[in-house]
N, CA, C and O atoms as CSV, one atom per row, in Angstrom:
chain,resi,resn,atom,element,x,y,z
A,1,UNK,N,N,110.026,78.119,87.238
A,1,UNK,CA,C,110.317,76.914,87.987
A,1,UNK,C,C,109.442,76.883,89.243
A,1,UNK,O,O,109.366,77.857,89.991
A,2,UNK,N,N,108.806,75.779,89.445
A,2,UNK,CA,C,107.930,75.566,90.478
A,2,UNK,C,C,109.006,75.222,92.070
A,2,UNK,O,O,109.955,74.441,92.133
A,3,UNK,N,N,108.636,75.800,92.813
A,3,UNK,CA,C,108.787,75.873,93.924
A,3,UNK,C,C,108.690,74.374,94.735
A,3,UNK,O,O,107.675,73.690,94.603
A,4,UNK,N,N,109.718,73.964,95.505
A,4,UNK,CA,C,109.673,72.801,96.574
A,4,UNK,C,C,109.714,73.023,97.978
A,4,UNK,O,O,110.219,74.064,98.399
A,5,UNK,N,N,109.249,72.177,98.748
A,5,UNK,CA,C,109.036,72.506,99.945
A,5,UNK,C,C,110.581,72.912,100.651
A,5,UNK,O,O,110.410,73.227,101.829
A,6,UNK,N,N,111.390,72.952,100.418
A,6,UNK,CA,C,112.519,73.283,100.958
A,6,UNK,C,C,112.830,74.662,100.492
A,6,UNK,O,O,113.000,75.589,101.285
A,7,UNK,N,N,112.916,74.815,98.954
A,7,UNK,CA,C,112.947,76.483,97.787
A,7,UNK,C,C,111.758,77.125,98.443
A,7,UNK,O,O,111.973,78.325,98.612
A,8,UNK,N,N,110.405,76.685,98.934
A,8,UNK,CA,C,109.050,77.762,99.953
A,8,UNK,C,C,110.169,78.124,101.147
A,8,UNK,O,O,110.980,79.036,101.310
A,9,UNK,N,N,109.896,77.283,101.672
A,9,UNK,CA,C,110.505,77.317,103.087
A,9,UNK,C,C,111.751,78.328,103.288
A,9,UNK,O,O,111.776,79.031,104.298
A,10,UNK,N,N,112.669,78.395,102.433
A,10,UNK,CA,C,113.996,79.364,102.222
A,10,UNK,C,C,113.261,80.480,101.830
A,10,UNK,O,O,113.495,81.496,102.485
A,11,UNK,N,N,112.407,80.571,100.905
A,11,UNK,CA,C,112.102,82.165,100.624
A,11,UNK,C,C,111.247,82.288,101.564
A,11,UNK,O,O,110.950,83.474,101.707
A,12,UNK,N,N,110.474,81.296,102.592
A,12,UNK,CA,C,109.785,82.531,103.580
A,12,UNK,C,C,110.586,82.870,104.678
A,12,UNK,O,O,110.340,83.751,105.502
A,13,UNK,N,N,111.694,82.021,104.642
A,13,UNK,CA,C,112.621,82.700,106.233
A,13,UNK,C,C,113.381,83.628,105.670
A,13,UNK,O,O,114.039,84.312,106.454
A,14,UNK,N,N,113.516,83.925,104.154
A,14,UNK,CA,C,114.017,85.222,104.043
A,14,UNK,C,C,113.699,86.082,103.727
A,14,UNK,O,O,114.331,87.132,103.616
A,15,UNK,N,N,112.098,85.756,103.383
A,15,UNK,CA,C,111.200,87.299,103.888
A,15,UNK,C,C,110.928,87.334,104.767
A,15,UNK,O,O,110.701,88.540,104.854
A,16,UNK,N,N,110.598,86.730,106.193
A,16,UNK,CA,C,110.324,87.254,107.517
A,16,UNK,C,C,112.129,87.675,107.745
A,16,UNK,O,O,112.295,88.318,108.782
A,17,UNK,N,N,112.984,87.499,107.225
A,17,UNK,CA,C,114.244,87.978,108.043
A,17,UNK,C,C,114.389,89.270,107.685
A,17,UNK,O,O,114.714,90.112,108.523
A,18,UNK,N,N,114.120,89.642,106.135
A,18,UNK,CA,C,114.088,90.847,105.518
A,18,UNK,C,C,113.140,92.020,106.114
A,18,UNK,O,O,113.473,93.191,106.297
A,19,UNK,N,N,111.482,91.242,106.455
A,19,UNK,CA,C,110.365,91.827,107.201
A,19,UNK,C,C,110.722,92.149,108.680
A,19,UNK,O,O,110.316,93.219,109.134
A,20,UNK,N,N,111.557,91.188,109.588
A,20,UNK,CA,C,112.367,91.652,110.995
A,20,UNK,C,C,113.130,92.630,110.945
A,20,UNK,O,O,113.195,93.496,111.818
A,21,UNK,N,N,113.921,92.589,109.715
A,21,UNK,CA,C,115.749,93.589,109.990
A,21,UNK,C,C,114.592,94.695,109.388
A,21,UNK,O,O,114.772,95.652,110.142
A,22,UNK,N,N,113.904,94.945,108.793
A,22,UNK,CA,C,113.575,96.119,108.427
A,22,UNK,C,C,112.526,96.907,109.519
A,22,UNK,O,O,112.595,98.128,109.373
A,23,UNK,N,N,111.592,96.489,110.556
A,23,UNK,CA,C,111.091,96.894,111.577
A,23,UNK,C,C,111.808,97.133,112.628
A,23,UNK,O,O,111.337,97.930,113.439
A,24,UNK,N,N,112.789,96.678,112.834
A,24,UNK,CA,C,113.707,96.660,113.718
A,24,UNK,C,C,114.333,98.140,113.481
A,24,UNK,O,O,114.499,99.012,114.333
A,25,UNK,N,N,114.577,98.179,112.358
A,25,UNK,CA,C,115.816,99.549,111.758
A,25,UNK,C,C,114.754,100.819,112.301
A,25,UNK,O,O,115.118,101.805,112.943
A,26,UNK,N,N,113.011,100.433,111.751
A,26,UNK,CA,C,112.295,101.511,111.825
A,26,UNK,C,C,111.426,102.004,112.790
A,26,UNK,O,O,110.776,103.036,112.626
A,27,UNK,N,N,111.370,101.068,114.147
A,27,UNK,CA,C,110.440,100.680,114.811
A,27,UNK,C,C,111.170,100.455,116.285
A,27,UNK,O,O,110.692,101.085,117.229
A,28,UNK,N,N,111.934,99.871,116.447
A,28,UNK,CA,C,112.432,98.680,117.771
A,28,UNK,C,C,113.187,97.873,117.412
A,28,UNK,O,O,112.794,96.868,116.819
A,29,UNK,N,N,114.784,98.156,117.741
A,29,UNK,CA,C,116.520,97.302,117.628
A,29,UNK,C,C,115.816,95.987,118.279
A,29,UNK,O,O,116.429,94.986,117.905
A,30,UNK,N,N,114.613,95.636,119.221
A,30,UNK,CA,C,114.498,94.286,119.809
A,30,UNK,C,C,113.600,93.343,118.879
A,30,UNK,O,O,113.305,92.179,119.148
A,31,UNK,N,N,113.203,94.089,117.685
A,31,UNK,CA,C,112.451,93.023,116.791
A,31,UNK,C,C,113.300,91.934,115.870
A,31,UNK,O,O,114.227,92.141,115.086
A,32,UNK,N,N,112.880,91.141,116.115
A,32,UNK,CA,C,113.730,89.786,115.386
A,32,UNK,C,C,112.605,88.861,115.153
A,32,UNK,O,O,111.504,89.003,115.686
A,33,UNK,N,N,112.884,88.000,114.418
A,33,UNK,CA,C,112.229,86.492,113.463
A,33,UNK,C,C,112.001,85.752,114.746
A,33,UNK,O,O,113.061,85.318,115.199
A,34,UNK,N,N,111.155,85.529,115.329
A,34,UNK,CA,C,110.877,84.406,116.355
A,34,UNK,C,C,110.965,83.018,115.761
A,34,UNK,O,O,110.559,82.581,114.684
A,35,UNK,N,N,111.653,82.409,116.831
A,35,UNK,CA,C,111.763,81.266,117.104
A,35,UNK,C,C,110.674,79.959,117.240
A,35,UNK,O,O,109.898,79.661,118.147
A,36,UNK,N,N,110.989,79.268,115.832
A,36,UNK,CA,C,109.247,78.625,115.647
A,36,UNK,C,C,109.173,77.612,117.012
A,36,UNK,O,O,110.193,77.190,117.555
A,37,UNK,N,N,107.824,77.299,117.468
A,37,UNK,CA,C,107.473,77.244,118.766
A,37,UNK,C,C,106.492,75.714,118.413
A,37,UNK,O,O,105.681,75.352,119.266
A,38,UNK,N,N,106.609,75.144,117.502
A,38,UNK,CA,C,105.442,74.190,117.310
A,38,UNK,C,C,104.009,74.365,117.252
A,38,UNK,O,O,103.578,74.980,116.276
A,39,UNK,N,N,103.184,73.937,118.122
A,39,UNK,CA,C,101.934,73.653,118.125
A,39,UNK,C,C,101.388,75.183,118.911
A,39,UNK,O,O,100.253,75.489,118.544
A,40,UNK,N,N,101.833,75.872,119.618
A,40,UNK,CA,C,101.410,76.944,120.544
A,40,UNK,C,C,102.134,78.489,119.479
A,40,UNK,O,O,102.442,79.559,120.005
A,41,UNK,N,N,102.256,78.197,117.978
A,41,UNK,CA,C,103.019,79.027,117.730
A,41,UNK,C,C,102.555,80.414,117.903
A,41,UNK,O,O,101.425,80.603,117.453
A,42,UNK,N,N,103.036,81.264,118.349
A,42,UNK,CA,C,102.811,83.310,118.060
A,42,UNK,C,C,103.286,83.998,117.535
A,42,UNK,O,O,103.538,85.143,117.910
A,43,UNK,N,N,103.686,83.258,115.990
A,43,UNK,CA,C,103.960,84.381,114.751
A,43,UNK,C,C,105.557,84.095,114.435
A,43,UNK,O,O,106.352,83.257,114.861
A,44,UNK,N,N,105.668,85.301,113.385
A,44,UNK,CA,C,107.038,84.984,112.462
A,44,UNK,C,C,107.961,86.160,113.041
A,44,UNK,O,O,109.110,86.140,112.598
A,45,UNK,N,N,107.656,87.205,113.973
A,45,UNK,CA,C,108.247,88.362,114.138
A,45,UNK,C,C,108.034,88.705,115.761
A,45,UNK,O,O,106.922,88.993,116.204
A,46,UNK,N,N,109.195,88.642,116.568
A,46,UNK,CA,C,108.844,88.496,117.718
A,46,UNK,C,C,109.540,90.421,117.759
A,46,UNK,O,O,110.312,91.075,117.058
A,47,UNK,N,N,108.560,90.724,119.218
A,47,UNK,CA,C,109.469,91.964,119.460
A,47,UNK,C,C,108.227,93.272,119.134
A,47,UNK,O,O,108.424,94.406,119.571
A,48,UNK,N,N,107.175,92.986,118.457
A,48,UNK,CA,C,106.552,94.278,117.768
A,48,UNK,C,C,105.503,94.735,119.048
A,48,UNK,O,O,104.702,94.131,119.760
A,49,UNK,N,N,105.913,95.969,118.941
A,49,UNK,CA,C,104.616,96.654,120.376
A,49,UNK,C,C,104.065,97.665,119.868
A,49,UNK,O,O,104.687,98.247,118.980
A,50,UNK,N,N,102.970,98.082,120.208
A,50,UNK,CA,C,101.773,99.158,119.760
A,50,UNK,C,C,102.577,100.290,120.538
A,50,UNK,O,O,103.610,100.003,121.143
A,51,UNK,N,N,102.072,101.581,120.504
A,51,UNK,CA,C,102.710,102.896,121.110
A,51,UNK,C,C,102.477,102.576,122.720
A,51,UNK,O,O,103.166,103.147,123.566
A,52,UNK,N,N,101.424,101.591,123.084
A,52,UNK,CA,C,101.315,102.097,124.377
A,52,UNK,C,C,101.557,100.318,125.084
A,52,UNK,O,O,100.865,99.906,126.015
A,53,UNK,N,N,102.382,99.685,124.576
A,53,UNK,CA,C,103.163,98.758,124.806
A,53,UNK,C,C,102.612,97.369,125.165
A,53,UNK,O,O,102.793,96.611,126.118
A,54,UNK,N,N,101.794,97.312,123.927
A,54,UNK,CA,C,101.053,96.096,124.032
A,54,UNK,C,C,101.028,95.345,122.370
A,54,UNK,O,O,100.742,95.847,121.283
A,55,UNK,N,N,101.578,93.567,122.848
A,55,UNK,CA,C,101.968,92.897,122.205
A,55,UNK,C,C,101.104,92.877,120.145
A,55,UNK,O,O,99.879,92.874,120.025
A,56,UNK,N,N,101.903,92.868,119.067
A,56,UNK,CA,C,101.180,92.854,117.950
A,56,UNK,C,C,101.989,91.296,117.616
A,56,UNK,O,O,103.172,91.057,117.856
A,57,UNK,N,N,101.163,90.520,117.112
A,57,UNK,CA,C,101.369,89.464,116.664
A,57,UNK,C,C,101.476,89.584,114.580
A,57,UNK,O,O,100.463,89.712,113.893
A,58,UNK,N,N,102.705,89.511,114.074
A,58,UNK,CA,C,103.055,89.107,112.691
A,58,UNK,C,C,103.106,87.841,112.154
A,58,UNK,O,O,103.777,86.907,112.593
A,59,UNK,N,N,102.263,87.828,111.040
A,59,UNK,CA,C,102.787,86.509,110.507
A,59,UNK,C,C,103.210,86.838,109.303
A,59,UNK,O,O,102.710,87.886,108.895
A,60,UNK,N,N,104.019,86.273,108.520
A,60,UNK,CA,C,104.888,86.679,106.952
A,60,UNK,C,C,104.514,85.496,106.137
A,60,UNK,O,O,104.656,84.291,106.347
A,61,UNK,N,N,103.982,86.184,105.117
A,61,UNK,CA,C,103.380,84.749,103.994
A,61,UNK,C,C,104.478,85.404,102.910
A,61,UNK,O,O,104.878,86.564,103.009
A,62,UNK,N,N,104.946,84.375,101.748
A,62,UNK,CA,C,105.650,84.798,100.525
A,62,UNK,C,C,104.969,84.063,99.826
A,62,UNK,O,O,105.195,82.911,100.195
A,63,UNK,N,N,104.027,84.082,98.758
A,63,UNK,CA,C,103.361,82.937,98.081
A,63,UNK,C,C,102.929,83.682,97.039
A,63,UNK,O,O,102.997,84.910,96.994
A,64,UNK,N,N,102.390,82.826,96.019
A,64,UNK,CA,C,102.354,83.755,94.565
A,64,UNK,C,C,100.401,83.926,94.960
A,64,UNK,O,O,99.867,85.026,94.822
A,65,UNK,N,N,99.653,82.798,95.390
A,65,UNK,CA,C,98.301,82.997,95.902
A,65,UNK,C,C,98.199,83.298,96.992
A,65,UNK,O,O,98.909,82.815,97.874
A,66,UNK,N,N,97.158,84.297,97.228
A,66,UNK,CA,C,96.517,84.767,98.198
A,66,UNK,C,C,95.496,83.898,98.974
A,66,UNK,O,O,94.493,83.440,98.428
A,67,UNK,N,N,95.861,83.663,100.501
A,67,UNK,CA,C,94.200,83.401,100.635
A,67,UNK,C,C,94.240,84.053,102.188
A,67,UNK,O,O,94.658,83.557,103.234
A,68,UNK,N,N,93.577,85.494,101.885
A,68,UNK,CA,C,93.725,86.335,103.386
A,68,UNK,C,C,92.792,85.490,104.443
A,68,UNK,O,O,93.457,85.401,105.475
A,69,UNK,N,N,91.803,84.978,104.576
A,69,UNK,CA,C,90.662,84.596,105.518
A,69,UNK,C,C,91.656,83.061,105.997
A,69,UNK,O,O,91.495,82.895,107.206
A,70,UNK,N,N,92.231,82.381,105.629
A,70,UNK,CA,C,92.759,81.635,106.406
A,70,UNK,C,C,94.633,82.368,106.799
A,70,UNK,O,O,95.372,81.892,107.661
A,71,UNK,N,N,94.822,83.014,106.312
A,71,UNK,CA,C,95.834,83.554,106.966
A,71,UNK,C,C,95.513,84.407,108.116
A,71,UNK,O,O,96.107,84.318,109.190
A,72,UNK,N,N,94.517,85.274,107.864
A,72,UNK,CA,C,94.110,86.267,109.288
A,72,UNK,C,C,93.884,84.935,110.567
A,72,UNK,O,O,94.358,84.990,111.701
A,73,UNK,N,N,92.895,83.596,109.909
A,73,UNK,CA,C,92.535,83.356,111.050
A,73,UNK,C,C,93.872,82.682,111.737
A,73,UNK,O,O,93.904,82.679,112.967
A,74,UNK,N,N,95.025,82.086,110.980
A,74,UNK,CA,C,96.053,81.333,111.481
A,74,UNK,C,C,96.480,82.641,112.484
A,74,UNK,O,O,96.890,82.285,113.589
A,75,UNK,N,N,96.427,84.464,112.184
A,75,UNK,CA,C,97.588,85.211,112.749
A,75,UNK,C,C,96.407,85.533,113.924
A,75,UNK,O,O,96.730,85.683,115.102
A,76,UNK,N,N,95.340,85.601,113.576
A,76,UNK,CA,C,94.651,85.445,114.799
A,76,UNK,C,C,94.818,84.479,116.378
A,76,UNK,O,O,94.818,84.861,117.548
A,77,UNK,N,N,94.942,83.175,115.796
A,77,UNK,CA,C,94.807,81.896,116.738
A,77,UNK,C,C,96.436,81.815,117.446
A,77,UNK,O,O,96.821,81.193,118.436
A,78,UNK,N,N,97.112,82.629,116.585
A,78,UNK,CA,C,99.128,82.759,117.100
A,78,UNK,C,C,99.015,84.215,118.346
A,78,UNK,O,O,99.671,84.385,119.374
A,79,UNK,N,N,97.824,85.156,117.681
A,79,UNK,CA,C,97.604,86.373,118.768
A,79,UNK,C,C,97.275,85.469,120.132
A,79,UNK,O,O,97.963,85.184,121.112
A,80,UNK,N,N,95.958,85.159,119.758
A,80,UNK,CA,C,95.435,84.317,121.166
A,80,UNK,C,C,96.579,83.739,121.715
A,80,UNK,O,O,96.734,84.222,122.836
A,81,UNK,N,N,97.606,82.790,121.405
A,81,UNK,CA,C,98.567,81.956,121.790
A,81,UNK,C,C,99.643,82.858,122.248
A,81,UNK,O,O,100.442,82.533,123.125
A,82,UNK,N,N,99.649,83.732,121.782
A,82,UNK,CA,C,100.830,84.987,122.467
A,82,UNK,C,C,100.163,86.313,123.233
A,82,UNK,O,O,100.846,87.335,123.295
A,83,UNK,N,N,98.892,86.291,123.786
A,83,UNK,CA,C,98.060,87.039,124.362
A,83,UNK,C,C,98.317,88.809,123.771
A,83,UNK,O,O,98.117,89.892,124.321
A,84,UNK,N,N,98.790,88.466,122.555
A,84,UNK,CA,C,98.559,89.480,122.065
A,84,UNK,C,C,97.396,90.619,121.704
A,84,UNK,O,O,96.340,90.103,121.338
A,85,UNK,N,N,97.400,92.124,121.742
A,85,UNK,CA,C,96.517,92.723,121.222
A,85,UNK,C,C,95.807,92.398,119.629
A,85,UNK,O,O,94.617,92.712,119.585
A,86,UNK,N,N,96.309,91.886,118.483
A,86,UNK,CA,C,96.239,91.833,117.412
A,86,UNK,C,C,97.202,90.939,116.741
A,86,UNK,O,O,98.373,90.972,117.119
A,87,UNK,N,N,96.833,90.114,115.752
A,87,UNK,CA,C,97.355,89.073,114.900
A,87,UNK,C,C,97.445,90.343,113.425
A,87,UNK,O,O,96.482,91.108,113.366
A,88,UNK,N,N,98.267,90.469,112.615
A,88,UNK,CA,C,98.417,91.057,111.589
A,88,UNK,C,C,99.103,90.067,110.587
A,88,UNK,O,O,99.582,89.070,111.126
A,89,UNK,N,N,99.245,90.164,109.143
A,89,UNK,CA,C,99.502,89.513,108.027
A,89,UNK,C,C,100.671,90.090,107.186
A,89,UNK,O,O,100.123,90.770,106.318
A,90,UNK,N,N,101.774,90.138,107.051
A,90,UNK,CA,C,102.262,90.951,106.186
A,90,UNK,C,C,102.437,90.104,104.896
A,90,UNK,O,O,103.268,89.222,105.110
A,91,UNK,N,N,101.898,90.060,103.516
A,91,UNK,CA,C,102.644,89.164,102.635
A,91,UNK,C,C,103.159,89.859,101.662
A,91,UNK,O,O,103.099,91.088,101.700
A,92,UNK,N,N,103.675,89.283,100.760
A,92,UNK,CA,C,104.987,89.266,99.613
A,92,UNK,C,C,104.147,90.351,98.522
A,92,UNK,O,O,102.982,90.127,98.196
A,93,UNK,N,N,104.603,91.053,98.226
A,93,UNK,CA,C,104.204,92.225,97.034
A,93,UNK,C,C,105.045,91.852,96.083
A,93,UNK,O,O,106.255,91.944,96.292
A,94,UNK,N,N,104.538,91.349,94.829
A,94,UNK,CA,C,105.320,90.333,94.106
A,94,UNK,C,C,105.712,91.491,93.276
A,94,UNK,O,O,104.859,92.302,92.915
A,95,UNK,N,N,107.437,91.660,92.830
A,95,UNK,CA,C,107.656,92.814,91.814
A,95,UNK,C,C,108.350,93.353,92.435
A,95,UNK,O,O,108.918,94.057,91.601
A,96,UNK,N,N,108.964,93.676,93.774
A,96,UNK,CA,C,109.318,94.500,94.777
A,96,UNK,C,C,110.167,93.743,95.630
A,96,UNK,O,O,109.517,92.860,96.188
A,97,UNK,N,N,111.375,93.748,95.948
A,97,UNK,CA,C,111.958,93.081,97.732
A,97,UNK,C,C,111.789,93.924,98.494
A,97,UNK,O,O,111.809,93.650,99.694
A,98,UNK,N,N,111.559,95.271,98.038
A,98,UNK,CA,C,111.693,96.231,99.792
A,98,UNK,C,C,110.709,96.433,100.709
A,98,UNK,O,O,109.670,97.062,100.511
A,99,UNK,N,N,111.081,95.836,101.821
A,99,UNK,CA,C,109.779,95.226,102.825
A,99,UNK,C,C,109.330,96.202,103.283
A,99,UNK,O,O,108.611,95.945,104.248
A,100,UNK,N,N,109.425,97.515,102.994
A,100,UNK,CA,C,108.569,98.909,102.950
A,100,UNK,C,C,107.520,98.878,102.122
A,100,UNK,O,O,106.616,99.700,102.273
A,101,UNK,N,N,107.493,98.307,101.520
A,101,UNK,CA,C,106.263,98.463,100.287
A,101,UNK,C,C,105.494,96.737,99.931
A,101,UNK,O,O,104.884,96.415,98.911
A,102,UNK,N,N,105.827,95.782,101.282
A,102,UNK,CA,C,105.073,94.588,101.284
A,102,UNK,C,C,103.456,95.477,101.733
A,102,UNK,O,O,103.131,96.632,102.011
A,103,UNK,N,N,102.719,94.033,101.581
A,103,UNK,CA,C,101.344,94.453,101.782
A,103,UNK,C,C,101.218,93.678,103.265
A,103,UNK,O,O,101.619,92.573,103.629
A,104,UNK,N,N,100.503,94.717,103.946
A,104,UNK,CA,C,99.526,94.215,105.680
A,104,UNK,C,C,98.359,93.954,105.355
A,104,UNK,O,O,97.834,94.673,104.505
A,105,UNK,N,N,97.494,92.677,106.026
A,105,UNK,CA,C,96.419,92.446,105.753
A,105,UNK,C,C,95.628,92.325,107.539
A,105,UNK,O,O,96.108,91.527,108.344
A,106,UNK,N,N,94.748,92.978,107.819
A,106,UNK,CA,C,94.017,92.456,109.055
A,106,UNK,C,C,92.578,92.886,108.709
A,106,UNK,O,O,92.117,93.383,107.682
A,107,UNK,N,N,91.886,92.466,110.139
A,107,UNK,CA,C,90.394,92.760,110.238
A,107,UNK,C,C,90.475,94.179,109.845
A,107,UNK,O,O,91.606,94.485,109.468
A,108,UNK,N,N,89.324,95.455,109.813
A,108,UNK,CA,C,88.327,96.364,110.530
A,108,UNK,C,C,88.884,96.140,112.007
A,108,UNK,O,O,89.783,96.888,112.392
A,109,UNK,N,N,88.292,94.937,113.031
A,109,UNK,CA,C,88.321,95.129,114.331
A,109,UNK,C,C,89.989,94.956,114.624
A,109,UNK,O,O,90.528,95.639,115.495
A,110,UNK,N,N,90.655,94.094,113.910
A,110,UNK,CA,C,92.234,95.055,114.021
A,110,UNK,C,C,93.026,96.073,113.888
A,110,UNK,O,O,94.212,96.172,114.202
A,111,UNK,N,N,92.307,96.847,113.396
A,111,UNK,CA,C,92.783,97.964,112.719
A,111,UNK,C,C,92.065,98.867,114.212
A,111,UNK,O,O,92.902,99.442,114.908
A,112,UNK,N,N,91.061,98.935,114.512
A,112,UNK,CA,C,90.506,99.688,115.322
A,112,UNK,C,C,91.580,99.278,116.539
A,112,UNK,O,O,92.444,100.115,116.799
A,113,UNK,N,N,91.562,97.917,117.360
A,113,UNK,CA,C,92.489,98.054,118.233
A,113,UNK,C,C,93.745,98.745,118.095
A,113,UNK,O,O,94.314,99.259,119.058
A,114,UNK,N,N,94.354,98.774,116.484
A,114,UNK,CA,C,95.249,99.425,116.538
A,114,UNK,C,C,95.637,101.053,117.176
A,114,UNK,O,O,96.465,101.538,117.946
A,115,UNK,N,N,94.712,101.433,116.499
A,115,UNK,CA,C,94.375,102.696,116.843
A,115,UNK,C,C,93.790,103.079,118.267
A,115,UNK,O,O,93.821,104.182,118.812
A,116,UNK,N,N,93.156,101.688,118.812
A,116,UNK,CA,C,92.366,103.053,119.933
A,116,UNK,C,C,93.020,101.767,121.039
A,116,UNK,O,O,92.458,101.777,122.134
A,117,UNK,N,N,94.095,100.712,120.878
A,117,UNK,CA,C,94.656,100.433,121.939
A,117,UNK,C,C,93.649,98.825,123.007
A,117,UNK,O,O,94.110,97.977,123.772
A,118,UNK,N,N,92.374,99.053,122.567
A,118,UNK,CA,C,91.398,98.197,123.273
A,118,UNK,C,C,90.399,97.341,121.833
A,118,UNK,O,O,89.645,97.828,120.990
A,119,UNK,N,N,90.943,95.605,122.142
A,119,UNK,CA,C,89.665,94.906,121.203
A,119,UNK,C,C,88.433,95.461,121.245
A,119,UNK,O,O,88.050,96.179,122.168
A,120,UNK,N,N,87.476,95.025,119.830
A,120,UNK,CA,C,86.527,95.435,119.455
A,120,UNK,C,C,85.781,94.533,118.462
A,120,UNK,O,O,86.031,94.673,117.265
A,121,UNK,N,N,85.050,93.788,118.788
A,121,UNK,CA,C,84.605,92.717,118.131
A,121,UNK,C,C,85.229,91.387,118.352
A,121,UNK,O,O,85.479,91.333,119.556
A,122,UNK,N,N,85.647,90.153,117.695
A,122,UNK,CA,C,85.902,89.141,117.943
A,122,UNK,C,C,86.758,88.327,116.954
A,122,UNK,O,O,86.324,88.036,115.839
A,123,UNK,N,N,88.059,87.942,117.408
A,123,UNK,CA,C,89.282,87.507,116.461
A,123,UNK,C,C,89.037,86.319,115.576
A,123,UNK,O,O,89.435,86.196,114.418
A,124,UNK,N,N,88.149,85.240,116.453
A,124,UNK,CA,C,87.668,84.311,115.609
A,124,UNK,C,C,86.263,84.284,114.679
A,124,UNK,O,O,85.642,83.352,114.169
A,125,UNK,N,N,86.076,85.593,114.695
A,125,UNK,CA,C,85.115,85.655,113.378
A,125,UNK,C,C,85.335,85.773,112.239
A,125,UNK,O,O,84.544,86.551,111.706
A,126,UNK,N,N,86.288,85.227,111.380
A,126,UNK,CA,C,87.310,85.271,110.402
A,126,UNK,C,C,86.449,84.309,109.426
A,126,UNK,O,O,86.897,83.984,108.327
């Protein structure tokens, strides 16, 4: 059965709710589903911080197609908007609900900030 904009919409607020309660359990009791924000939005998962306490921007896709290069750049342009260190992707691992074993998608130069704490290259080169 094909999917309607209301049946999308329900399964992605209950994979970002599933993707929140489960970072939260493993990570930080203050991570929760942010509150959509309109036009200035900064992601699906408010609350996530790097070890040395600087903002990570999530976005949660559930979709049966992939298309990472416009999703990075949407979690990119929500980083900028939430002056975050990094925009990250988590989407739907079809076969699986346990949001331990969804898939993360980012740059190289996200992955490096991850690790060493300081950008490295440029978010809108997507």
């Amino acid at each position: 059965m094909a999917r309607n904009r209301q049946s999308a919409k329900s399964a992605g607020a209950k994979f970002e709710r599933s993707i929140a309660d489960y970072l939260a359990q493993v990570l930080d009791d203050r991570i929760d589903r942010r509150v959509k924000t309109g036009a200035r939005d900064c992601g699906d998962i408010a609350g996530v911080r790097t070890h040395d306490n600087q903002r990570v921007v999530i976005e949660c896709k559930n979709t049966a197609r992939a298309t990472l290069p416009a999703w990075t750049a949407e979690a990119h342009t929500e980083a900028n908007n939430d002056g975050a260190l990094v925009g990250v992707v988590i989407h739907k691992r079809h076969g699986t609900t346990d949001p331990g074993r969804q898939w993360v998608a980012m740059t190289v130069d996200d992955l490096a900030a991850l690790l060493t704490g300081a950008r490295h290259g440029h978010r809108s080169d997507v």
